[in-house]
C-alpha positions as CSV (number, residue, x, y, z in Angstrom):
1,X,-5.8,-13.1,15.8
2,X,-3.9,-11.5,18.7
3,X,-4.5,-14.7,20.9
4,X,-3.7,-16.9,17.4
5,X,-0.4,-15.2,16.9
6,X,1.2,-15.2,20.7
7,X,0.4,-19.2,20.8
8,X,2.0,-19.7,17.3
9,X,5.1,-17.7,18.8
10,X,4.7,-19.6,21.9
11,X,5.3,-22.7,19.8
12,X,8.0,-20.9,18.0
13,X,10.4,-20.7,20.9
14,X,9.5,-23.8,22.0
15,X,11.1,-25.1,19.0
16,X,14.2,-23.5,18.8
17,X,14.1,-24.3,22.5
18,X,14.0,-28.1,21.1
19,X,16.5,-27.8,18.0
20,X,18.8,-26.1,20.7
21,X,18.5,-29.3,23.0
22,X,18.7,-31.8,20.4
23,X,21.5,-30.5,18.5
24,X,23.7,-29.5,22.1
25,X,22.7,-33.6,22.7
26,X,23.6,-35.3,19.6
27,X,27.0,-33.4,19.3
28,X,28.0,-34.1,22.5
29,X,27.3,-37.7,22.3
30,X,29.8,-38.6,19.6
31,X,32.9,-40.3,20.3
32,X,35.2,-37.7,18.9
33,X,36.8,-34.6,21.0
34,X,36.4,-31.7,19.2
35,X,39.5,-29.9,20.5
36,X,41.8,-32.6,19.7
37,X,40.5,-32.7,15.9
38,X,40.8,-28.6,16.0
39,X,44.0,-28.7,17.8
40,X,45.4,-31.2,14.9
41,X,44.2,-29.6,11.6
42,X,40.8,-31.5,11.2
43,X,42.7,-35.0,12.9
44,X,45.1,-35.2,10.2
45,X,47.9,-33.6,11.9
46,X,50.9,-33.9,14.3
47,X,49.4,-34.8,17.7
48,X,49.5,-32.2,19.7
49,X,50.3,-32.3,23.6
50,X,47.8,-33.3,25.9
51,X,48.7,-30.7,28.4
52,X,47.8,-27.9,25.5
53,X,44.2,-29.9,24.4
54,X,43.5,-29.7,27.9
55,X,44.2,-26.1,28.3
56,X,42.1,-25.7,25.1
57,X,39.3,-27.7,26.8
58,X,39.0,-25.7,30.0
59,X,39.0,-22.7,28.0
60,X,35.9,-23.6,26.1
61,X,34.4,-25.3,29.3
62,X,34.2,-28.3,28.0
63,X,35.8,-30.1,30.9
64,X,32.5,-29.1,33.0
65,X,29.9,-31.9,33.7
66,X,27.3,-31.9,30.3
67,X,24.6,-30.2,32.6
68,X,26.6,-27.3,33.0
69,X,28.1,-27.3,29.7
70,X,24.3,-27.0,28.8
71,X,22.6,-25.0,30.9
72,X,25.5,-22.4,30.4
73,X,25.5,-22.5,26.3
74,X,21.7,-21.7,26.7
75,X,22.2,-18.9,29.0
76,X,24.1,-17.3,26.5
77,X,22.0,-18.2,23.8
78,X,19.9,-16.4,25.5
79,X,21.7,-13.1,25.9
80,X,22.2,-13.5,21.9
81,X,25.6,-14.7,22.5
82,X,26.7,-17.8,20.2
83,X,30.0,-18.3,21.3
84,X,33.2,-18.7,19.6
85,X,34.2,-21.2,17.0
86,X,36.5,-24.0,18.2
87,X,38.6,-23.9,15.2
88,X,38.6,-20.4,14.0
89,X,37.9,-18.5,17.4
90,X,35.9,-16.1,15.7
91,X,32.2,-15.3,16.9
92,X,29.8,-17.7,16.0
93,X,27.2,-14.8,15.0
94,X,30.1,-13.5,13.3
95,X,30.6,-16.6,11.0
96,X,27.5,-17.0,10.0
97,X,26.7,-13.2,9.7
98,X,29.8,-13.5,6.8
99,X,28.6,-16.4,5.1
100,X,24.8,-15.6,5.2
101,X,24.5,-13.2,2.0
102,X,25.5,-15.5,-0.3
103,X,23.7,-18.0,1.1
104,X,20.6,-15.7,0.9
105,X,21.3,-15.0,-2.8
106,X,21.1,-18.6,-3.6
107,X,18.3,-19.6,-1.7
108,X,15.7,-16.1,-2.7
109,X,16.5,-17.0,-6.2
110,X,16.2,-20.8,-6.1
111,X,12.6,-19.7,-4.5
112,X,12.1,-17.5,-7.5
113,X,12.9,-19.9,-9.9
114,X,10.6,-22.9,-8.0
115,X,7.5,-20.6,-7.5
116,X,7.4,-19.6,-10.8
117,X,8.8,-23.1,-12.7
118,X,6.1,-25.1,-10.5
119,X,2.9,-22.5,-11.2
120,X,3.5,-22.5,-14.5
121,X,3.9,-26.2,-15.0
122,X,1.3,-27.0,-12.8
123,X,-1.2,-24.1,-14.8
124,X,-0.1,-25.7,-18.6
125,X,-0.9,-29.0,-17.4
126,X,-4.0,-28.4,-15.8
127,X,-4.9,-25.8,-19.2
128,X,-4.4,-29.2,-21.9
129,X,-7.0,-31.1,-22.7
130,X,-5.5,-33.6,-24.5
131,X,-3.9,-36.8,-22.4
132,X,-0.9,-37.6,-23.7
133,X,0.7,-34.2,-23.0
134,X,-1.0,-33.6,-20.0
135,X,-0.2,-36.8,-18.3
136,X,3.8,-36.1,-19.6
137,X,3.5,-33.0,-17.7
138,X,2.1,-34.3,-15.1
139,X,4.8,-37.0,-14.8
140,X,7.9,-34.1,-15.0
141,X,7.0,-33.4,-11.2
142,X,7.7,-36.6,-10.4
143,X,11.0,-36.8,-12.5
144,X,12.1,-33.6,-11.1
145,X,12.0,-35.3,-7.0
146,X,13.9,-38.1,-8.0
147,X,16.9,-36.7,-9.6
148,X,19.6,-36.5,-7.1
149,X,20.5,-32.8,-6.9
150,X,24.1,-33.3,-6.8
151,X,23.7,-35.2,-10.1
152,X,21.8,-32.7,-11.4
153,X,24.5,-29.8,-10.5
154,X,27.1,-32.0,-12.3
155,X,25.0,-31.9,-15.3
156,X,24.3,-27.9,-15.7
157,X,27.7,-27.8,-14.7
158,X,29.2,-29.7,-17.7
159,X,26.6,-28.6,-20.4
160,X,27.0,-24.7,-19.5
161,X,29.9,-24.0,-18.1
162,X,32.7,-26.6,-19.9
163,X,30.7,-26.7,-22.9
164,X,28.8,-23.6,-23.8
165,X,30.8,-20.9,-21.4
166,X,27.7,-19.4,-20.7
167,X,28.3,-19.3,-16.7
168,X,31.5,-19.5,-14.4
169,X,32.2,-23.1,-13.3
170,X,33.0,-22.6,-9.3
171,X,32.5,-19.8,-7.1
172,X,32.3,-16.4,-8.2
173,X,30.0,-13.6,-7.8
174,X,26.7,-12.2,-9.1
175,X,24.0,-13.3,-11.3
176,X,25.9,-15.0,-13.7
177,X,27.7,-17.5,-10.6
178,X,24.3,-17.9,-9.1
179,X,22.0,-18.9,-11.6
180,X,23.1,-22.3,-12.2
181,X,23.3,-23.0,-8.6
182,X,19.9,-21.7,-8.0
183,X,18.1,-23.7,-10.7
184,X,20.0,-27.1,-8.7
185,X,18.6,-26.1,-5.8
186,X,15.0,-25.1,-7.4
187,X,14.4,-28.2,-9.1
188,X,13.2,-30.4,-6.9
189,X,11.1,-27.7,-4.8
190,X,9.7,-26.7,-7.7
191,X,8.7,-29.8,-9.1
192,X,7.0,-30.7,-5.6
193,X,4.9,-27.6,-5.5
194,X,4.1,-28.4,-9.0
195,X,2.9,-31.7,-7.9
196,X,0.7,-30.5,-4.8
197,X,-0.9,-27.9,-7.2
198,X,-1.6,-30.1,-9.7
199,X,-3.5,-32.1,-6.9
200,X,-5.3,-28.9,-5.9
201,X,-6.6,-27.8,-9.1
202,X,-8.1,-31.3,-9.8
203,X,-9.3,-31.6,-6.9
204,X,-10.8,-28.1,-6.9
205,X,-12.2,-28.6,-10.6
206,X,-14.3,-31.4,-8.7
207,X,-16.3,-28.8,-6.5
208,X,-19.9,-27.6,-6.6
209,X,-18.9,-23.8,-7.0
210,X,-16.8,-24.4,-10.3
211,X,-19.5,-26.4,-11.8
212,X,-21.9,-23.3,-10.9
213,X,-19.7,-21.1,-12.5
214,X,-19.1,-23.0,-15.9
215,X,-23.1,-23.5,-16.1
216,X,-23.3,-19.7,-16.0
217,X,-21.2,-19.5,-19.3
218,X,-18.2,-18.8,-17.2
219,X,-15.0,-19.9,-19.7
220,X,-12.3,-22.4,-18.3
221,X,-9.7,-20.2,-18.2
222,X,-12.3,-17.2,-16.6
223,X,-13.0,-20.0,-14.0
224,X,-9.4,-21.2,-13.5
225,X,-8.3,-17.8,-12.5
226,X,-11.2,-16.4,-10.8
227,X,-12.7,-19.5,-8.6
228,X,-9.8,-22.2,-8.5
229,X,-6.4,-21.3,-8.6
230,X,-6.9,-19.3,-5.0
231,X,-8.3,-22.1,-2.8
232,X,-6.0,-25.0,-4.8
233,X,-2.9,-23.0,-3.8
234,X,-3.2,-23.5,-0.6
235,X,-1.8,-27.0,0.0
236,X,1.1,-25.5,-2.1
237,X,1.3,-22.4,-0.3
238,X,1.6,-24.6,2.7
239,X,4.5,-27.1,1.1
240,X,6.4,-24.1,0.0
241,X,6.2,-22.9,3.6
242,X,8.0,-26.4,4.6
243,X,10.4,-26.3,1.6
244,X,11.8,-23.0,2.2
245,X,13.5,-24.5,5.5
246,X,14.4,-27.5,3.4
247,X,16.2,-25.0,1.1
248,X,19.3,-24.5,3.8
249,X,19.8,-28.0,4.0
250,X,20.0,-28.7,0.1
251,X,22.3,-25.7,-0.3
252,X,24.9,-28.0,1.6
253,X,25.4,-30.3,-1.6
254,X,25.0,-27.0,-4.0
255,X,27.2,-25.5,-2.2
256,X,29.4,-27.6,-2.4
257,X,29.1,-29.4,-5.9
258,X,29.4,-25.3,-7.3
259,X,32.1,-24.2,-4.6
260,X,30.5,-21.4,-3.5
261,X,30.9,-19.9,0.2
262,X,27.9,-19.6,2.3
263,X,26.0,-21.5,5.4
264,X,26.1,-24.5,3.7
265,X,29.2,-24.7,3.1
266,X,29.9,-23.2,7.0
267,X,27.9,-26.2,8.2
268,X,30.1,-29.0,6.6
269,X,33.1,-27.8,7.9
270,X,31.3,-27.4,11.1
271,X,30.0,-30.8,11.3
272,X,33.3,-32.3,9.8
273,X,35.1,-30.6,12.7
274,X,32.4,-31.0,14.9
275,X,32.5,-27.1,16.0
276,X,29.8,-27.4,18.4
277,X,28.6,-23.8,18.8
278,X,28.9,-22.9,15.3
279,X,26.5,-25.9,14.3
280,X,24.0,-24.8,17.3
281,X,24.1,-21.3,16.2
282,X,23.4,-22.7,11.9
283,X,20.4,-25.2,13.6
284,X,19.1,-22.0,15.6
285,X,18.9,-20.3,12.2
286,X,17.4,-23.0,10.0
287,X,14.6,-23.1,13.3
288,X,13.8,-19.7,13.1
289,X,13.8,-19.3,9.4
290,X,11.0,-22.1,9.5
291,X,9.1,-21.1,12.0
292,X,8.9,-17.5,10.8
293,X,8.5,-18.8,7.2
294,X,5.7,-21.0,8.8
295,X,3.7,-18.1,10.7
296,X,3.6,-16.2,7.6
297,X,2.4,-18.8,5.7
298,X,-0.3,-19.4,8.3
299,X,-1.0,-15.3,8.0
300,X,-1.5,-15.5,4.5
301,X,-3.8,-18.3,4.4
302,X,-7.2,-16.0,4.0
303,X,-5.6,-13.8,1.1
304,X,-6.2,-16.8,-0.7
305,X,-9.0,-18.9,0.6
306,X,-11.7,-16.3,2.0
307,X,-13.7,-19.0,4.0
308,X,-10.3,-20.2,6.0
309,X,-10.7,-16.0,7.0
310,X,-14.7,-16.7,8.5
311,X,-14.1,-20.1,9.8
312,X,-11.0,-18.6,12.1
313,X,-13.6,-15.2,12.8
314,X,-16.0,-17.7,13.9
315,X,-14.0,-19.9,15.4
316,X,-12.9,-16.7,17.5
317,X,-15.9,-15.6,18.6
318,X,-17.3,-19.0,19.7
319,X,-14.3,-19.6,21.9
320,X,-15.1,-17.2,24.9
321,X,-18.7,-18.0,25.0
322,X,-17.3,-22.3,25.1
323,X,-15.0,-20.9,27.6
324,X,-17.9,-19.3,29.8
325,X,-19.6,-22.0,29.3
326,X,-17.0,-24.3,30.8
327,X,-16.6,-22.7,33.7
328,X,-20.3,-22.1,34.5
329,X,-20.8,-26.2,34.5
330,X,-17.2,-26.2,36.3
């Protein structure tokens, strides 16, 4: 487990390593100066002098060769210094520190809401017997990926907050601002886990072990809870564990559609301005929330399944004697 755990946090710096690198690349490869579109209000302004952008440029370094630009950002990274934000001059780490609570608020609760719409949907579906309203439940998953979530926001929008009052329209604070926004964003990841675990417990229904169990005079439902909703929630544990990084990126458009403040809105004016460090430091923290997310999910694997637990313990032991083995023939 110990050897397990330092190569999966191997990995883990490797990709922020990667997400550092790519994002550092891609901004510095469009056409636009980032100082001159700071310098005149978002490039809707009065120009300003050259002699003051170029002041402004030396200041940031951006006037150094791209290596050195590079290899000096990631020193600092390093150090757990972000930098400064071109257009506001405040600390990157600070930024981001201000608009991360909402952000977390939004996103914990669209989880919530997911976990629990998906489970359920995906239990009431597999728990009818009849096919007409099981295959409409079944089909909802699908219905629930392919609305456009900025659509969807607009809707829940006009229907509870212009029409019945029953929640603030933009912004605002606490549960009642944050519900609305949260089922947006939980929609389509909770119709995807719906759809994987609906996949799991059919397939999962189709194993020896259940049809053991039922012959015993084991009920469905007995047999549902006790032998097949553990090893079909894995595939769903493991697409939740990919959707929970997803979940920064879709709370751009909520974000936005519901005017609230948090990282998603921090990274389209970042990206709109091109504010290079403050878009590094927002990629460095949707990298690390998936790789942690990731690791955990990886940990939890034999709470759920017991045999992924003994293939992993025997996997373990057989390695050293391979390993011995190996170098004995060397």
């Amino acid at each position: 487990m110990v050897r397990y755990v330092t190569l999966r946090i191997s990995q883990a710096i490797w990709v922020l390593w990667a997400a550092f690198t790519v994002s550092f690349v891609v901004l510095y490869l469009l056409p636009s100066d980032p100082i001159s579109i700071a310098a005149q209000g978002g490039g809707a302004g009065t120009p300003v002098d050259k002699a003051a952008i170029a002041e402004l440029q030396a200041r940031y370094g951006l006037d150094r060769p791209l290596w050195e630009q590079y290899t000096s950002a990631l020193g600092h990274a390093l150090r757990g210094d972000l930098g400064h934000s071109i257009t506001t001059g405040q600390p990157v780490s600070a930024a981001i520190g201000d608009a991360l609570p909402s952000t977390l608020e939004l996103t914990g609760l669209a989880l919530l809401f997911a976990l629990v719409g998906g489970v359920a949907l995906a239990l009431l579906a597999d728990r009818i017997r009849w096919p007409l309203p099981r295959e409409a439940l079944k089909a909802l998953p699908s219905l629930g990926v392919a609305v456009p979530t900025f659509w969807t926001g607009l809707l829940l929008l006009q229907v509870f907050s212009f029409r019945l009052r029953l929640a603030p329209a933009f912004g605002g604070h606490g549960l009642a601002a944050t519900v609305l926004p949260a089922i947006t964003l939980a929609i389509p990841i909770g119709a995807v886990i719906a759809q994987v675990l609906t996949a799991g417990l059919e397939t999962t229904w189709r194993q020896p072990f259940t049809e053991v169990a039922l012959a015993k005079g084991g009920s469905r439902r007995w047999v549902q809870r006790r032998h097949v909703l553990r090893p079909a929630g894995v595939p769903a544990l493991t697409i939740a564990g990919v959707l929970v990084g997803n979940m920064l990126a879709g709370s751009v458009v909520v974000e936005t559609v519901f005017a609230r403040y948090g990282v998603g809105r921090l990274t389209q004016t970042a990206v709109l301005a091109q504010d290079i460090p403050v878009v590094q430091g927002i990629v460095l923290l949707t990298a690390a929330v998936f790789v942690t997310v990731n690791l955990v999910v990886d940990l939890a694997y034999p709470l759920l399944d017991p045999r992924i637990g003994v293939r992993f313990r025997r996997a373990a032991a057989a390695f050293p004697a391979a390993t011995e083995q190996v170098r004995s023939h060397g």
